[in-house]
N, C-alpha and C positions, 0 to 999 in steps of 0.2 A: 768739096763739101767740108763744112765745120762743125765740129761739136763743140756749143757754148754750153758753160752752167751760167745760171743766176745768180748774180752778186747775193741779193739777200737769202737767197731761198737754193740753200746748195742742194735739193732733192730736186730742183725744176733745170733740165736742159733740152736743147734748141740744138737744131742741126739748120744752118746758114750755108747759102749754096747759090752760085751764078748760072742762070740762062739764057745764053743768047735768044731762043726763040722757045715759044711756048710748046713748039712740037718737042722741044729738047726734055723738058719737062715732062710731060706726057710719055715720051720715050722712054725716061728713066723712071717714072710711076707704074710703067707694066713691064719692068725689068724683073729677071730672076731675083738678081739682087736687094729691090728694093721689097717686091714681096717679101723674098725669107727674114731679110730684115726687122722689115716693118711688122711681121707676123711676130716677133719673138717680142719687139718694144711694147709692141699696141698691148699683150697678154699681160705685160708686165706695169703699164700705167696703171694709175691711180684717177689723175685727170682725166678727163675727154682731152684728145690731143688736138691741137690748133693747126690750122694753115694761115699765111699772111703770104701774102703776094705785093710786091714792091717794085717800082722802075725808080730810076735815075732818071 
């Protein structure tokens, strides 16, 4: 996993991340990790946060 910021909008970042399969995903969505995480960013947004889902 990556932490981007936005070229124009240095207040807007993007966490960029590879999944082999969608259970991997899901795996890491009810993680300890991505909870406490995700619970401390989400308090701290301004935006409504995004998901984008993407293949090769």
């Amino acid at each position: 996993m990556q932490l981007w910021q936005d070229a124009d909008e240095p207040t807007i970042f993007y966490t960029y991340s590879w999944w082999n399969h969608a259970d991997d995903l899901e795996n890491y969505r009810i993680s300890t990790l991505f909870q406490d995480t995700w619970g401390r960013v989400k308090n701290g947004s301004v935006r409504h946060p995004g998901l984008f889902r993407r293949t090769r």
